[in-house]
N, C-alpha and C positions, 0 to 999 in steps of 0.2 A: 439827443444823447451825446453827440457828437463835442458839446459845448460843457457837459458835465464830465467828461475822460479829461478835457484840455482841463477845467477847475482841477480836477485831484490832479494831473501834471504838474499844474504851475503856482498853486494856492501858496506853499513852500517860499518861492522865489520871493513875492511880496510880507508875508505873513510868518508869525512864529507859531507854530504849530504848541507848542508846551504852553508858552505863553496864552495863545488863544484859549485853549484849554484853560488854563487858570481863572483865567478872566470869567469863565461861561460858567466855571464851579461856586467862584465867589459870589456871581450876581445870581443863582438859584440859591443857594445857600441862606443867603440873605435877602433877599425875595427884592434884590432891584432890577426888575423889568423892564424899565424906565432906560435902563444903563445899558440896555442892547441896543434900543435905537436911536429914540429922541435926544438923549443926554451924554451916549457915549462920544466923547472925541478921541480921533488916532494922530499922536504922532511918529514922529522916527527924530532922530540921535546922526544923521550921515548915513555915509554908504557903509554895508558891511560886507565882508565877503563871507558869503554860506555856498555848504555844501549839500544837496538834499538829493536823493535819489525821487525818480517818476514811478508811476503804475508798472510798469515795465525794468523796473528795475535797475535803470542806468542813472548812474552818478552823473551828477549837475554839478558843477563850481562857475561861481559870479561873483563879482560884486556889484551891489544896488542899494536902494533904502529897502530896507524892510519897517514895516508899519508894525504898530502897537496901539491896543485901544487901551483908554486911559480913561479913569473914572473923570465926573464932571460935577455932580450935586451930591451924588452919592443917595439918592430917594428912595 
């Protein structure tokens, strides 16, 4: 359980949450399944600086890459 508290902490830091979101509504919507795992690729643009709060509630500031998946065949 231990390993799923630290994912909702830190998912944030790596990952765009809205973004991810979009991504997960387009590929049901249009039924590319394909585009979750086999055919999606992520990349990132540099470091950005984000601001994201934890389970807990405390603000976080960094900067890093953060990743974006990114369509690939589009099937």
């Amino acid at each position: 359980m231990d390993s799923i508290r630290r994912f909702k902490d830190e998912y944030q830091r790596y990952l765009d949450k809205n973004f991810l979101i979009f991504y997960y509504v387009v590929t049901e919507a249009l039924l590319m399944a394909d585009n979750r795992v086999k055919n999606m690729m992520i990349a990132t643009w540099g470091p950005e600086e984000r601001t994201y709060s934890d389970t807990a509630g405390q603000q976080h500031t960094f900067t890093d890459y953060v990743w974006y998946p990114i369509f690939y065949d589009m099937d």
